[in-house]
C-alpha positions as CSV (number, residue, x, y, z in Angstrom):
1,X,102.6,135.8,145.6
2,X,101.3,132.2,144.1
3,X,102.6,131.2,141.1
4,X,100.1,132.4,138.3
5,X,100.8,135.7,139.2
6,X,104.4,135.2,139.1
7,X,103.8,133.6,135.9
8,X,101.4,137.1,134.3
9,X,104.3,139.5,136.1
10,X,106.8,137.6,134.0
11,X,104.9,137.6,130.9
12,X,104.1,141.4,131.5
13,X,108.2,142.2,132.4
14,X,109.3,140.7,128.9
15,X,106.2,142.1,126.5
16,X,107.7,145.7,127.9
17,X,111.3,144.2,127.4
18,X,110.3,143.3,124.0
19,X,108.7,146.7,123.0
20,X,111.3,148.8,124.3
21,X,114.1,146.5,122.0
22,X,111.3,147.1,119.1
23,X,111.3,151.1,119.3
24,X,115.1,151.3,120.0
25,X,115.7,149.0,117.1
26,X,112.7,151.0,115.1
27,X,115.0,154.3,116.0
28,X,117.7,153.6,115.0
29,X,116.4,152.3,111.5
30,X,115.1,155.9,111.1
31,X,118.6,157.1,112.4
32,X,121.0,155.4,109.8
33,X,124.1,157.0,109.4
34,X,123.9,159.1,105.9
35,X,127.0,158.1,103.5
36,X,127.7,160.5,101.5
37,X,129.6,160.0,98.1
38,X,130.2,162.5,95.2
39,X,131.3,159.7,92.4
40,X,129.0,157.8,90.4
41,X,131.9,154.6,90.4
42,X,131.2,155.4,94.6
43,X,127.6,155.6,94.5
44,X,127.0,152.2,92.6
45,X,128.8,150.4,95.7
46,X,125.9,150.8,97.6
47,X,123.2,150.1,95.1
48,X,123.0,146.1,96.2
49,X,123.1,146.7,100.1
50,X,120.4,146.5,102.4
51,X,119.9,149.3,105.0
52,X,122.1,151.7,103.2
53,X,121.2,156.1,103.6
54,X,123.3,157.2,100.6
55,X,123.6,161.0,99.7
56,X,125.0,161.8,96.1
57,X,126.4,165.2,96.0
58,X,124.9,167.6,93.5
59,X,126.3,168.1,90.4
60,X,125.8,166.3,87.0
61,X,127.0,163.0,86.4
62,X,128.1,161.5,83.3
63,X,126.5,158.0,82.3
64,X,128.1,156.7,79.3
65,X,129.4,153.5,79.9
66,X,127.9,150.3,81.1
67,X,128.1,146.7,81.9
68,X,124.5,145.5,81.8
69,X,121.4,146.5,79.6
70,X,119.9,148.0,83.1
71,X,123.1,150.6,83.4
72,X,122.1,151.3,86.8
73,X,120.9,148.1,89.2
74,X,119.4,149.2,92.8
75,X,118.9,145.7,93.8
76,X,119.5,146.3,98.1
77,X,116.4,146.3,100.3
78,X,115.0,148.8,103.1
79,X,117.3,151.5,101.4
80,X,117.0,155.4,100.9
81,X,119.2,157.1,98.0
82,X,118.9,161.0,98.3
83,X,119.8,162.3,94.7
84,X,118.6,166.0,94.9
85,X,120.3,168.5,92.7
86,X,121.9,165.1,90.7
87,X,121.5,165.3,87.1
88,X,122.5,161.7,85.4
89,X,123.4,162.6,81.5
90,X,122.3,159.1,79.8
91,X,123.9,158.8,76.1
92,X,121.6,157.0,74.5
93,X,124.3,155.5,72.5
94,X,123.8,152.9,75.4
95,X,120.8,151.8,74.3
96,X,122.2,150.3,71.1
97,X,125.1,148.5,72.6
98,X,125.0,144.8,71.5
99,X,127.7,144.3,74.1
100,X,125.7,144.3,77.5
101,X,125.1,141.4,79.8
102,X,121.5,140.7,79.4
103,X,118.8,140.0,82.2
104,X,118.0,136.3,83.8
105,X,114.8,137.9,84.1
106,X,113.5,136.8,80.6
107,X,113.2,140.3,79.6
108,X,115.6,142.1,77.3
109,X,114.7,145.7,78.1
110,X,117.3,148.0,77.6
111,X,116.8,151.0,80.7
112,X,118.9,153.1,82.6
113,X,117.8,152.7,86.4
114,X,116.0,149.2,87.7
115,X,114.8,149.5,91.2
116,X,114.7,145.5,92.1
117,X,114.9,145.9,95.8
118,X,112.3,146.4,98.4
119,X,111.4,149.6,101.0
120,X,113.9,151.5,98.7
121,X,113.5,155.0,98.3
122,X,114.8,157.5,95.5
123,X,114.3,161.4,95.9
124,X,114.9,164.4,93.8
125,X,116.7,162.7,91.0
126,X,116.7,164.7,87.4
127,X,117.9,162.2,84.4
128,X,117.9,162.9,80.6
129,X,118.9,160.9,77.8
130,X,120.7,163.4,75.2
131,X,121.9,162.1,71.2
132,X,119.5,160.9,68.8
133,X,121.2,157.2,68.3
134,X,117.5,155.0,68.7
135,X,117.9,151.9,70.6
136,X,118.1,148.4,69.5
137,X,114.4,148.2,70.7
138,X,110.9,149.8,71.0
139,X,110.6,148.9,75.3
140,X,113.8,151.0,76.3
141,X,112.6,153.1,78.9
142,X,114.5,155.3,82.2
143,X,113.3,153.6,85.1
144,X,112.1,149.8,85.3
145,X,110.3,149.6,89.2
146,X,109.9,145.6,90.0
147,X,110.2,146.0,93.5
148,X,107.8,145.8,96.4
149,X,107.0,149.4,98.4
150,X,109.7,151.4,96.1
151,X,109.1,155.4,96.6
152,X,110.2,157.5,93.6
153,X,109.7,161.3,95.0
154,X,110.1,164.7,93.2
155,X,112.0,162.6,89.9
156,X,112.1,164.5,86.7
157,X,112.7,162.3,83.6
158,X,113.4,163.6,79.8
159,X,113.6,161.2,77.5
160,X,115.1,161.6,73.7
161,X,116.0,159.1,71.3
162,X,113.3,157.4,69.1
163,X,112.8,157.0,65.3
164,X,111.5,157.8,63.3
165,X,111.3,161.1,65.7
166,X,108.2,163.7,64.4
167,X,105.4,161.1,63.3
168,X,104.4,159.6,66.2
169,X,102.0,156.4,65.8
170,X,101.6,156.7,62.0
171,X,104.2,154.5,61.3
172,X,103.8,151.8,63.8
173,X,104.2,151.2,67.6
174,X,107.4,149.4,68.0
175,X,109.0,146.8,65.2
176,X,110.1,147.8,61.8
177,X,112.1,151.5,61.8
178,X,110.4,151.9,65.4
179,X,112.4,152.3,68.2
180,X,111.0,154.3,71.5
181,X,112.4,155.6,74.5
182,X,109.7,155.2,77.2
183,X,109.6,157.2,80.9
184,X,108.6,154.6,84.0
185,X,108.0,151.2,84.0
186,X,105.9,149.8,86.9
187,X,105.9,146.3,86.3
188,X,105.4,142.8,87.7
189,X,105.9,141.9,90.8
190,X,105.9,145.5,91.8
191,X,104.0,146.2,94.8
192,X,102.7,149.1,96.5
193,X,104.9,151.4,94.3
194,X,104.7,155.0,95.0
195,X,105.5,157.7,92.2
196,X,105.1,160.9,94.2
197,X,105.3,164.7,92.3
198,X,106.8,163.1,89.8
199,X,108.0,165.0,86.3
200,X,107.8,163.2,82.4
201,X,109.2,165.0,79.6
202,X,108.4,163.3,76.4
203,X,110.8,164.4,73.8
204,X,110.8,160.7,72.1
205,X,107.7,158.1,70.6
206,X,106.9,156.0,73.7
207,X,104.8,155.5,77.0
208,X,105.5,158.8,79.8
209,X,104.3,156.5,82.8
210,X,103.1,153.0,82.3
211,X,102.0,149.8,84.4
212,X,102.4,145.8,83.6
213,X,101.2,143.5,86.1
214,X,101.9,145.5,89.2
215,X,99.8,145.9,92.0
216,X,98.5,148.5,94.3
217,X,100.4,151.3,92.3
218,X,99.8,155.3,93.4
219,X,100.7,157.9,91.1
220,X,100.4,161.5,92.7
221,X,101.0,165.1,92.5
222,X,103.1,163.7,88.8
223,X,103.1,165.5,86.1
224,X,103.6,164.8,82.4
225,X,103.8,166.7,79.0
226,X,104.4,165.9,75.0
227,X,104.6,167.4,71.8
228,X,101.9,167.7,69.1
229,X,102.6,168.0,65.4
230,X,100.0,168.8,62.4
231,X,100.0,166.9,59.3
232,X,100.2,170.0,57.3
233,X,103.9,170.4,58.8
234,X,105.1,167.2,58.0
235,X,103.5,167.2,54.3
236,X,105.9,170.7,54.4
237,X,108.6,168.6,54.8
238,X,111.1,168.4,51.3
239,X,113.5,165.3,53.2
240,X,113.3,163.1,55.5
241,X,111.4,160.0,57.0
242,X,108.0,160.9,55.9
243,X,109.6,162.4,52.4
244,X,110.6,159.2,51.5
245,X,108.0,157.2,52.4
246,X,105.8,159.6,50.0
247,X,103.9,160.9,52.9
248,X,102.1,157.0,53.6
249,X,101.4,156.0,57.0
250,X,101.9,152.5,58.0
251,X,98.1,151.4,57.4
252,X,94.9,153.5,56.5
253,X,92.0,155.0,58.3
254,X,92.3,155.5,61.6
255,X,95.2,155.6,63.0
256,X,95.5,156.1,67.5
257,X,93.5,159.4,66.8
258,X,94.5,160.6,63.8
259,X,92.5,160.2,59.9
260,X,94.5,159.2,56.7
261,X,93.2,158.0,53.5
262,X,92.1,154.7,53.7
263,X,95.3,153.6,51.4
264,X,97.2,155.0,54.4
265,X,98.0,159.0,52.6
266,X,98.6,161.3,55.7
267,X,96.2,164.1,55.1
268,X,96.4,167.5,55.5
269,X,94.5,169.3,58.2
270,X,95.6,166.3,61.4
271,X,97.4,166.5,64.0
272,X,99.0,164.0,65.9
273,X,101.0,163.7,69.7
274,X,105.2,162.9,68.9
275,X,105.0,160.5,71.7
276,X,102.3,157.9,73.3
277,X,99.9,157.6,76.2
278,X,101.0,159.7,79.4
279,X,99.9,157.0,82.2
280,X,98.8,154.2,81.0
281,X,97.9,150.6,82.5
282,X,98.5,147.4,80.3
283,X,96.1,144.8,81.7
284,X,98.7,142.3,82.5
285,X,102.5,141.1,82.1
286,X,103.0,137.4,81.4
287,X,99.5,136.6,83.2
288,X,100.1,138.6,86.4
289,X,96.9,141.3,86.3
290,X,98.0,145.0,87.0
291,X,95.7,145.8,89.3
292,X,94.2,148.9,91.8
293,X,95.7,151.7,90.6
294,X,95.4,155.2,92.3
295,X,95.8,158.3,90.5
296,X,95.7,161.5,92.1
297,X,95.7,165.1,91.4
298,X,98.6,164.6,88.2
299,X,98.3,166.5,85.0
300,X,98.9,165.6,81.5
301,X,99.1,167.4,78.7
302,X,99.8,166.8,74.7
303,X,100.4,163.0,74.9
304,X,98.1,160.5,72.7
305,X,96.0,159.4,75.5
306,X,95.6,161.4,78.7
307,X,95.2,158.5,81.3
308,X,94.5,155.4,80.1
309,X,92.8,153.3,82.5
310,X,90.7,151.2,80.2
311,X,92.7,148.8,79.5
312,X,93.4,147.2,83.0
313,X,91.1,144.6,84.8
314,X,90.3,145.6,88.5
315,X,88.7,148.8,88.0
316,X,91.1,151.9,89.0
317,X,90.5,155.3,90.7
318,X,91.5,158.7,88.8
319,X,91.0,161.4,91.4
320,X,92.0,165.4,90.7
321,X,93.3,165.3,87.3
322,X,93.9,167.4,84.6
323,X,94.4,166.3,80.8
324,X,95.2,169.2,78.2
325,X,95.7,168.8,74.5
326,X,95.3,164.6,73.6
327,X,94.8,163.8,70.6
328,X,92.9,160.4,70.8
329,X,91.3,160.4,74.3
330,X,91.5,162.4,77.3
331,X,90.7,159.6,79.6
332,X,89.9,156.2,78.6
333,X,87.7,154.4,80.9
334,X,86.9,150.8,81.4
335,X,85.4,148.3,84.1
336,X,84.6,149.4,87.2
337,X,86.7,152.8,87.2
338,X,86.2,155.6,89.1
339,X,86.8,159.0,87.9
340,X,86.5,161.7,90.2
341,X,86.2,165.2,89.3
342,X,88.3,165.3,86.6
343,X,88.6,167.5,83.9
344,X,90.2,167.4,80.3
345,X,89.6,169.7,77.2
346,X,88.4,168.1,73.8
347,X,90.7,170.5,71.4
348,X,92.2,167.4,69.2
349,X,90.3,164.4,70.5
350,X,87.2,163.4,73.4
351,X,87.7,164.5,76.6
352,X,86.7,160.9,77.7
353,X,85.5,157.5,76.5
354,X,84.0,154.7,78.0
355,X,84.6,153.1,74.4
356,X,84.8,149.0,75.1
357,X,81.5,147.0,74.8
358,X,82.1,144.6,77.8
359,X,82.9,147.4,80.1
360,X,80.1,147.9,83.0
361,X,79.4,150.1,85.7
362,X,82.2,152.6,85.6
363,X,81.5,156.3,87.5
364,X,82.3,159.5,85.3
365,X,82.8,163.1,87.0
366,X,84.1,164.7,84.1
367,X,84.3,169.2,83.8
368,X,84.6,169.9,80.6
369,X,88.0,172.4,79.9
370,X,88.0,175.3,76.9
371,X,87.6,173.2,73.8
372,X,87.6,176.2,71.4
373,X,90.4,176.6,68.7
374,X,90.9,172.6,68.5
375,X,91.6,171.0,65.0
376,X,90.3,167.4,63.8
377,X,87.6,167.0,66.1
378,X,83.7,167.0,66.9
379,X,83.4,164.4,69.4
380,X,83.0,165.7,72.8
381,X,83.3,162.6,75.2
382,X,81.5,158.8,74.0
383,X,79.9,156.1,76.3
384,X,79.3,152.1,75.0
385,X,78.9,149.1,77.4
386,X,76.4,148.9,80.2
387,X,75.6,150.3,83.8
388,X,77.8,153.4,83.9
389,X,77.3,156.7,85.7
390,X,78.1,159.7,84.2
391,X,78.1,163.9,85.2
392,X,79.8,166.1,82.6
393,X,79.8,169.9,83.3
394,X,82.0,172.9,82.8
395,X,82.6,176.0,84.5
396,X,81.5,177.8,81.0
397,X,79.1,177.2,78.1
398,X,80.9,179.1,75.5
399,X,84.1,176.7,76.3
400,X,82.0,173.5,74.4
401,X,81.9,174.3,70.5
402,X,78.5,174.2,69.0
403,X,79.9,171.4,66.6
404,X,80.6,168.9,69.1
405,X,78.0,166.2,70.9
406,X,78.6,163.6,73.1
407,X,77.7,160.3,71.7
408,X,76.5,156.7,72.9
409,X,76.8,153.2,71.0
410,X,79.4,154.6,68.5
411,X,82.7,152.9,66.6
412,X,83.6,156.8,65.9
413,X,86.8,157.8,68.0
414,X,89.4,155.9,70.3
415,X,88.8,152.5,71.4
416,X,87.3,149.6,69.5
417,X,89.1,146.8,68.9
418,X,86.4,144.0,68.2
419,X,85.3,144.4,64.5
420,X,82.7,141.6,65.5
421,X,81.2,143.3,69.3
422,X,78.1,144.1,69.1
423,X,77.7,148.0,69.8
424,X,75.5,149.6,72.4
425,X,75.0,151.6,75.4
426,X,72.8,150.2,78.0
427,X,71.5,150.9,81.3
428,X,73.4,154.0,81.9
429,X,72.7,157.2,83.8
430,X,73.9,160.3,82.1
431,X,73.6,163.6,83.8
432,X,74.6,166.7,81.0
433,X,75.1,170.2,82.9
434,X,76.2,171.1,79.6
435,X,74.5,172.8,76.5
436,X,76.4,170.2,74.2
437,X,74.0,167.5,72.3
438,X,73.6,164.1,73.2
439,X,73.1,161.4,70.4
440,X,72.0,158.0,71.2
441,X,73.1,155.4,68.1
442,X,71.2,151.9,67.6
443,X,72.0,150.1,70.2
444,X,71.3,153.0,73.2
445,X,68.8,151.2,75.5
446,X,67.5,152.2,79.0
447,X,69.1,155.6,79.1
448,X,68.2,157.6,82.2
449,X,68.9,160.9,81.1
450,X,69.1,164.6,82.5
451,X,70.4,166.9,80.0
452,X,70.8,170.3,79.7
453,X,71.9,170.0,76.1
454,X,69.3,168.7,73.2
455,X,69.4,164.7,73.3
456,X,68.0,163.0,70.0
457,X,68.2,159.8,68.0
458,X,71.1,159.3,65.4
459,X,69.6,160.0,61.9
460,X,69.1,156.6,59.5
461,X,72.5,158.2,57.5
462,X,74.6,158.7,60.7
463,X,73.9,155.0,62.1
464,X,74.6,153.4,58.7
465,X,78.0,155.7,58.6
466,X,78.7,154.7,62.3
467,X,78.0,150.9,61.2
468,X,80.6,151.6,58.0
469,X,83.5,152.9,61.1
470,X,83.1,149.4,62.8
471,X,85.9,148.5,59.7
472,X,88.3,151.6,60.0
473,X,90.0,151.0,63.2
């Protein structure tokens, strides 16, 4: 044998040496020993070691007593925690300690579980903060995520412990008398996060599922639910937050969804969501872009906003979802995202907006839920900026009120910030399988249009009155 084939029989012999090491050592990752622990104090040993497979016995578990404004740090890397039938009891008296270490991460958050590490893994967790004491701030929250390829599977969160509880947004989202209890954080310099059949109950003002700055997020099978309130029940009321403050909101007009009086008098015949947005994307934390979000196949029903996609900067994809019951927006869409057969009902607000005047070329597969017996609302679904694509349908015509019409170029309804934009609706292919009326505002231009429903010009009195809403936001 010369010496170049000893040479390629040698380089063969260690490439098979090498792979065989790499699958044993790949096995016996996947074969870590399970610890198993039945103590909190015994659990939290293990929260900032790497290759740990912890099992916490079921049973409920008592967290009232910390050392840190995150109560619980998982900060250990390529790590699996198996929390199935676990309850964690949170009393939110915890969230008003002045006491706590604070972060070195130049945030101050108040939560109960941070997940800092990477690869970790948390499954079948159910945690519930109980006791109305509000935190010291408006971004407590349950979970904080900042870690690369964290898995949250089958988690159910409850969150109470906001003021002033039963008014929602009318008097402010976080600052003055506002403090919130939020559900999940995603935030920078998350990556790859996973939030599979995941459960939000919102029983407190705040966000259910939320994203700042992280990357490549996927939210599926999740499911989250608030509470709605009508104006006529709070202007019941004979004590109490609203009492006092004589029944005036914050500010006037518009309000997230909601009509006062323009000097801010909550009016009868409103309704309103307790708590904020169900999944939401911020567009960035501290210049770091959230970006390429996945949503698939999660449900949401009586929050503010459905899914609120608008507001990030990459363009995100909503796949299989189902919004019930919001009371500003179902969906609100922005630059470049891709909703795809989706549905959402317009009871209390539009099933979906595309409301932002620099927003192009988003795609729109929207079925059209039963609408009937809604309150506060005539606005089926509304479509500014330019080069979108749009299909709305339903399975039935009688589930679209008479009343309501979709509508393009318009300040009416969720979503416009810009007093000064200039408002229109261009270049943008509409396809109505419904019989609701479409009607195009100054400012509608190269609309390619197949509608089943009538499709006419705004009157001279409805463009003036959608002019005089560009100054009631």
């Amino acid at each position: 044998m010369n010496a170049k084939n000893w040479n390629k029989e040698i380089i063969i012999i260690w490439s098979v040496l090498l792979m065989c090491f790499s699958c044993r050592a790949q096995s016996s990752d996947k074969q870590r020993p399970m610890v198993e622990v039945n103590t909190i104090s015994e659990f939290k040993k293990y929260l900032n070691k790497d290759n740990v497979n912890v099992k916490l016995e079921s049973g409920n578990y008592q967290i009232d007593d910390a050392e840190k404004v995150r109560f619980i740090e998982i900060t250990g890397n390529n790590s699996s925690f198996d929390l199935r039938g676990v309850r964690f009891m949170v009393d939110s008296k915890l969230f008003s300690r002045t006491d706590l270490i604070k972060s070195d991460d130049g945030n101050s958050m108040y939560c109960a579980i941070e997940i800092s590490g990477n690869h970790v893994t948390l499954d079948g967790l159910y945690i519930e903060t109980y006791g109305d004491t509000p935190g010291r701030q408006s971004k407590n929250k349950i979970f904080n995520i900042v870690g690369e390829n964290v898995t949250l599977k089958d988690v159910e969160v409850r969150t109470t412990g906001s003021s002033p509880w039963g008014y929602g947004y009318l008097y402010g989202l976080g600052g003055g008398d506002v403090r919130k209890m939020n559900g999940i954080r995603v935030g920078y310099p998350a990556k790859e996060v996973k939030l599979l059949g995941c459960k939000v109950h919102m029983r407190a003002m705040g966000h259910a599922i939320f994203l700042q700055g992280a990357v490549n997020t996927l939210i599926e099978n999740c499911q989250v639910d608030g509470l709605l309130r009508t104006t006529d029940a709070m202007l019941a009321e004979t004590s109490g937050y609203g009492f006092d403050k004589n029944f005036y909101a914050a500010k006037g007009n518009y309000i997230e969804g909601t009509i006062v009086a323009a000097d801010g008098k909550i009016l009868p015949g409103e309704i309103i969501s307790l708590s904020e947005d169900g999944i939401r994307m911020y567009p960035q934390y501290n210049g770091h872009k959230t970006k390429n979000t996945t949503v698939k196949n999660c449900t949401v029903t009586q929050m503010r906003r459905g899914i609120c996609t608008g507001l990030s900067t990459s363009g995100d994809t909503v796949i299989d979802c189902v919004v019930r019951d919001c009371v500003a927006t179902g969906y609100n869409v922005g630059n470049g995202d891709d909703l795809i057969n989706c549905s959402a009902d317009a009871k209390y607000g539009e099933a979906f907006c595309i409301p932002y005047t620099n927003a192009k070329n988003a795609k729109v597969e929207m079925t059209i839920l039963d609408s009937r017996n809604g309150l506060a609302n005539k606005l089926l679904a509304k479509i500014n900026g330019t080069g979108h694509q749009v299909v709305i349908k339903t399975t039935d015509s009688i589930f679209i009120p008479e009343t309501m019409a979709m509508k393009l170029a318009v300040w009416e309804g969720y979503g416009n910030f810009n007093e000064n934009a200039i408002m229109h609706a261009t270049n943008i292919h509409l396809e109505n399988k419904t019989s609701a009326e479409v009607i195009t505002f100054r400012g509608t231009e190269n609309l390619e249009i197949n509608s089943v429903g009538k499709v006419r010009e705004a009157t001279d009195s409805e463009n003036v009155l959608n002019e005089g809403n560009r100054t009631k936001r």
